[in-house]
C-alpha positions as semicolon CSV with decimal commas, in nm:
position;residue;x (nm);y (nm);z (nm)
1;X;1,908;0,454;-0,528
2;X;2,183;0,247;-0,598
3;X;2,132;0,089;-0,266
4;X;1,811;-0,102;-0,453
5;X;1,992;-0,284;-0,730
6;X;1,932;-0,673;-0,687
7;X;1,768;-0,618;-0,366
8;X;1,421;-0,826;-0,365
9;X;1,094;-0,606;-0,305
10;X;0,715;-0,732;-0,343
11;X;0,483;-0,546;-0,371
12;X;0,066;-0,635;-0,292
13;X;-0,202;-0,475;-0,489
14;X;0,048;-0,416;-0,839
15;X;-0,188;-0,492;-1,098
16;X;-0,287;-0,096;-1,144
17;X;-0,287;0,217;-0,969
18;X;-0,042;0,333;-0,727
19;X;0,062;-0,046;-0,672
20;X;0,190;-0,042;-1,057
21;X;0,355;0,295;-1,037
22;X;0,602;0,152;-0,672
23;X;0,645;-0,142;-0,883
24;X;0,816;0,034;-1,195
25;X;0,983;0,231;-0,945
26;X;1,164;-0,010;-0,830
27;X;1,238;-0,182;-1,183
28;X;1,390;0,142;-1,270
29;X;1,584;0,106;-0,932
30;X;1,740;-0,218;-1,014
31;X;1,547;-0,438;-0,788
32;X;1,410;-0,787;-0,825
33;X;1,012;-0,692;-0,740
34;X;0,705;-0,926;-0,694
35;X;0,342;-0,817;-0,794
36;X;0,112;-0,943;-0,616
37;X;-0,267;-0,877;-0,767
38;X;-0,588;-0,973;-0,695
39;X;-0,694;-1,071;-1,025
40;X;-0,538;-1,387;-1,113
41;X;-0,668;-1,358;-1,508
42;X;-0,418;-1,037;-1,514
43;X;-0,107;-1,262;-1,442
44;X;0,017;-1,356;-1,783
45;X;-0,053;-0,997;-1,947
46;X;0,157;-0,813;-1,679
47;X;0,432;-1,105;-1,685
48;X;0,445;-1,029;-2,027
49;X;0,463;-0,677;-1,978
50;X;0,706;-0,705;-1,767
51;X;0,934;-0,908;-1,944
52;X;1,103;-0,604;-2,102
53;X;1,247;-0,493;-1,820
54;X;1,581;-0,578;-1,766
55;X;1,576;-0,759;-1,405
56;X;1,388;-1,002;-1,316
57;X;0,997;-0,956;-1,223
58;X;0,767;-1,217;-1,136
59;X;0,383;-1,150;-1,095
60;X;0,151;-1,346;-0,885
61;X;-0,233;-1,414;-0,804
62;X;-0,305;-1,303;-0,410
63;X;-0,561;-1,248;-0,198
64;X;-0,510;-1,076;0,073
65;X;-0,784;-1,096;0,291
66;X;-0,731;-1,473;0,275
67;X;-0,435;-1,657;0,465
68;X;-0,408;-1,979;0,269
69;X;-0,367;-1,733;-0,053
70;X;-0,120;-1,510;0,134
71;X;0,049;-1,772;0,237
72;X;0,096;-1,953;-0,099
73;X;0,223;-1,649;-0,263
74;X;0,479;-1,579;0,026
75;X;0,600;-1,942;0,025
76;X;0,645;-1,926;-0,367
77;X;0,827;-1,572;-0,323
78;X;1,075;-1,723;-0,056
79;X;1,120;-2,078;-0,230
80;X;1,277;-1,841;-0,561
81;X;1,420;-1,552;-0,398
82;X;1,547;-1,673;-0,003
83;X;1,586;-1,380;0,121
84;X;1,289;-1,089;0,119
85;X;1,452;-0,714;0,145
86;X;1,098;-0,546;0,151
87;X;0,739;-0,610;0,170
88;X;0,497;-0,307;0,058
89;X;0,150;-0,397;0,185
90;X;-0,026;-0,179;-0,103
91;X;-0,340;-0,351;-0,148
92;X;-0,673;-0,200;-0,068
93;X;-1,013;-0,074;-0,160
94;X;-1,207;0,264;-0,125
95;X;-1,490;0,072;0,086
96;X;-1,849;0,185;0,053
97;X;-1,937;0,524;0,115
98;X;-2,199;0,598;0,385
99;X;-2,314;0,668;0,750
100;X;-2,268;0,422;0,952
101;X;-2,611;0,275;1,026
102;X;-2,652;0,202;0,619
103;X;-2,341;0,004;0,599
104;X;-2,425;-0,325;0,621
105;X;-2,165;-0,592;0,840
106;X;-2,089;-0,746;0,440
107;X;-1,983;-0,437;0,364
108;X;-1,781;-0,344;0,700
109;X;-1,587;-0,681;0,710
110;X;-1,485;-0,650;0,300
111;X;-1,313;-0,308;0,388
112;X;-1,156;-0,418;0,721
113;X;-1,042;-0,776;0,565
114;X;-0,857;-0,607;0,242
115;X;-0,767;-0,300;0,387
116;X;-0,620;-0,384;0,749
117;X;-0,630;-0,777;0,785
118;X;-0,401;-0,754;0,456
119;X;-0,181;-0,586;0,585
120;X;-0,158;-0,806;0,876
121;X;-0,161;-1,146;0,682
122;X;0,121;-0,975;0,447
123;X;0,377;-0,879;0,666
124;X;0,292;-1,215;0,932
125;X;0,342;-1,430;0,614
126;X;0,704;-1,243;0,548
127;X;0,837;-1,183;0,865
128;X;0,989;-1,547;0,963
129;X;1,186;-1,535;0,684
130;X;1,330;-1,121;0,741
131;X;1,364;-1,266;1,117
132;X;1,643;-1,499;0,971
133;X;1,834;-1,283;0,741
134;X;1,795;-1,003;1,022
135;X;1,738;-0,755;0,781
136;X;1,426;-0,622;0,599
137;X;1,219;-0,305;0,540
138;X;0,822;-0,315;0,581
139;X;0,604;-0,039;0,418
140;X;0,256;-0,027;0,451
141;X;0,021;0,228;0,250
142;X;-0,222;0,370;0,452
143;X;-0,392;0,681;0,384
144;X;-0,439;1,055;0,559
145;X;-0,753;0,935;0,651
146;X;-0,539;0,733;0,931
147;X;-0,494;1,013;1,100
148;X;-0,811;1,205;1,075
149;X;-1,163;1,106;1,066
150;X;-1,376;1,066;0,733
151;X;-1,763;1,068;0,737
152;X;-1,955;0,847;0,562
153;X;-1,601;0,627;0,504
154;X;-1,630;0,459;0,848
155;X;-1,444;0,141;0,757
156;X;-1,162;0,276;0,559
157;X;-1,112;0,542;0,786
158;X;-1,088;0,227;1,046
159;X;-0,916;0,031;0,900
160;X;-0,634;0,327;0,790
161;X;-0,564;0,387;1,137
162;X;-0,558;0,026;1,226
163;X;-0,256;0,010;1,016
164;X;-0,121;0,301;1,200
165;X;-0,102;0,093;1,546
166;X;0,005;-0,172;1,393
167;X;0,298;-0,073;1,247
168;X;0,391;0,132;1,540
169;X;0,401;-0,179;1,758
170;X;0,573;-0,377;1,436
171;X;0,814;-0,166;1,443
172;X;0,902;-0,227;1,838
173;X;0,878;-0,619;1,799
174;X;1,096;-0,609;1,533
175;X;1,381;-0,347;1,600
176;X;1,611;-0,604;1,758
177;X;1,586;-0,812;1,464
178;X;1,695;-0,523;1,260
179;X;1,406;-0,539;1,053
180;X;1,214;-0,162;1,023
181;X;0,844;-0,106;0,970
182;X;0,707;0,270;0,849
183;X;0,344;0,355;0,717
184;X;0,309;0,628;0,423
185;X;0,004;0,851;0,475
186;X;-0,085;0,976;0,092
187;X;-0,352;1,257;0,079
188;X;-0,621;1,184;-0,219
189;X;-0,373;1,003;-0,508
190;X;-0,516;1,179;-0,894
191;X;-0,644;0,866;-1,092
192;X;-0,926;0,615;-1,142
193;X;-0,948;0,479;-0,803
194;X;-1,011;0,876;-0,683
195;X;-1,223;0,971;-0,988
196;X;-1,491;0,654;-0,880
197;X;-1,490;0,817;-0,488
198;X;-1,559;1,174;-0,652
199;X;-1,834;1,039;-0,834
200;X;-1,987;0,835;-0,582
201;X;-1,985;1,118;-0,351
202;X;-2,123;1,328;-0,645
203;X;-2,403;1,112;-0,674
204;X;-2,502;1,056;-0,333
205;X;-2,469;1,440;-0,251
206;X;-2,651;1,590;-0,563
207;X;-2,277;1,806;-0,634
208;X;-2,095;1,791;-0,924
209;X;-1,832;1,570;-0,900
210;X;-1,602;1,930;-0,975
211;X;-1,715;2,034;-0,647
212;X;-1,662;1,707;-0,497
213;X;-1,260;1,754;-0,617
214;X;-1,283;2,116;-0,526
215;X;-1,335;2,004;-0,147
216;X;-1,052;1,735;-0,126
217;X;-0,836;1,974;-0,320
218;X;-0,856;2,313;-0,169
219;X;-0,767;2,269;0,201
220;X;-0,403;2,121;0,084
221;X;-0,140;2,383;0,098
222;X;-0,021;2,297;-0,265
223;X;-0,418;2,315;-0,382
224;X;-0,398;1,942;-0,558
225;X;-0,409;1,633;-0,558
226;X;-0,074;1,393;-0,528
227;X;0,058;1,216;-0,746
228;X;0,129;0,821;-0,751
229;X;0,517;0,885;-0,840
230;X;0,521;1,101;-0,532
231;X;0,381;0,785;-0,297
232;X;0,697;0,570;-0,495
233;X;0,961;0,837;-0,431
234;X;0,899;0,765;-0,072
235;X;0,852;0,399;-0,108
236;X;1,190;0,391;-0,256
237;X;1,343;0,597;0,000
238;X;1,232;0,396;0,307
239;X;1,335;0,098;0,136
240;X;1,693;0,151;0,138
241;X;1,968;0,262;0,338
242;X;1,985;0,615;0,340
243;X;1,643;0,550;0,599
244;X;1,821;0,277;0,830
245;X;1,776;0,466;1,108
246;X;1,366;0,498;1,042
247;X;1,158;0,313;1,186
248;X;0,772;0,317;1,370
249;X;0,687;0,657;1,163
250;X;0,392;0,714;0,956
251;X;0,481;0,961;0,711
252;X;0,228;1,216;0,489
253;X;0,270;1,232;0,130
254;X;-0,068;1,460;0,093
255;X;0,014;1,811;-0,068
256;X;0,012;1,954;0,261
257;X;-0,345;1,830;0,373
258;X;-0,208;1,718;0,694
259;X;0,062;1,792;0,835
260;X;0,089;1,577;1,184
């Protein structure tokens, strides 16, 4: 990964979860990398955090579902950086969990505005500046669920493919510009975020939430779960070189729970 050393890389949704775990990827890569996280109180405990590592790191408040916030953040990551290498749109939220006629529209627009418009407002907010240096690699995180259809998770399973299309068509606009655009497709990713869907699903079933992680777990071909470190492996790789020729792909990282 030497191709990553003082490149510039941010990163939305970095506070925690899979967000944290591309973030010290890239640390341990050698790049500059931006946090961006919801939770603007967390700001000066991960800059502190942070501040062991040996590059630079900056952390930032965001919202992503809102453009004026997006668009702060970008404008302070361009005025101290210039030039933008890679944007992972990472940010998102389970949703609530459901049929479709007991979500309420609150509900629906939450999911879609975090989970898809994010995405959207992220990359629109970068692009200008990835136009100029002709150069640039876009990531989003979506989910298996883009490709296949979830009951009772109507919104995220929306707004998962969503991201899909759009990058697809990203990934045309952009190609003469020599800026790429790829989506990563992670199965269920072991940790909190997972544990609070197995429970919820527990709860609202009457199963355990065992046999809620039994389900997810035993159509995979590997019989688990993934990791995070396994969603950052590819992160990394689509960032750099060795995938310049890339581009418009949505790629699994799911065990072997789908496999199209």
């Amino acid at each position: 990964m030497n191709d990553l050393i003082g490149r510039t890389v941010v990163v939305t949704g970095g506070g925690k979860g899979i967000g944290l775990t591309i973030a010290d990827g890239f640390i341990a890569a050698g790049s500059r990398v931006v946090l961006a996280v919801h939770d603007g109180a967390s700001v000066p405990r991960l800059q502190q955090e942070f501040l062991t590592a040996a590059q630079d790191v900056l952390v930032a408040p965001c919202d992503v579902s809102d453009e004026r916030s997006v668009d702060r953040f970008a404008d302070l990551v361009i005025d101290r950086y210039g030039t933008i290498d890679a944007v992972i749109a990472n940010a998102g939220i389970a949703g609530p969990i459901g049929p479709l006629h007991e979500i309420s529209p609150a509900q629906w627009r939450q999911c879609i505005d975090i989970d898809l418009t994010g995405v959207y407002l992220t990359f629109r907010a970068f692009i200008p500046a990835m136009i100029a240096a002709r150069t640039g690699s876009l990531i989003a995180i979506s989910s298996v669920t883009g490709k296949r259809p979830l009951p009772n998770r109507t919104p995220y399973a929306a707004a998962k493919m969503g991201i899909i299309g759009l990058v697809r068509s990203l990934a045309l606009e952009l190609g003469p510009y020599g800026i790429r655009a790829n989506t990563i497709c992670p199965g269920s990713v072991d940790g909190p975020r997972m544990d609070a869907v197995f429970a919820a699903a527990a709860e609202r079933s009457g199963r355990t939430v065992a046999d809620v992680r039994d389900e997810h777990t035993r159509p995979a071909a590997l019989g688990r779960l993934v990791r995070a470190d396994e969603v950052t492996d590819l992160c990394l790789f689509l960032a750099g070189d060795t995938a310049s020729a890339i581009t418009g792909e949505d790629l699994n990282v799911s065990a072997g729970s789908v496999m199209y």
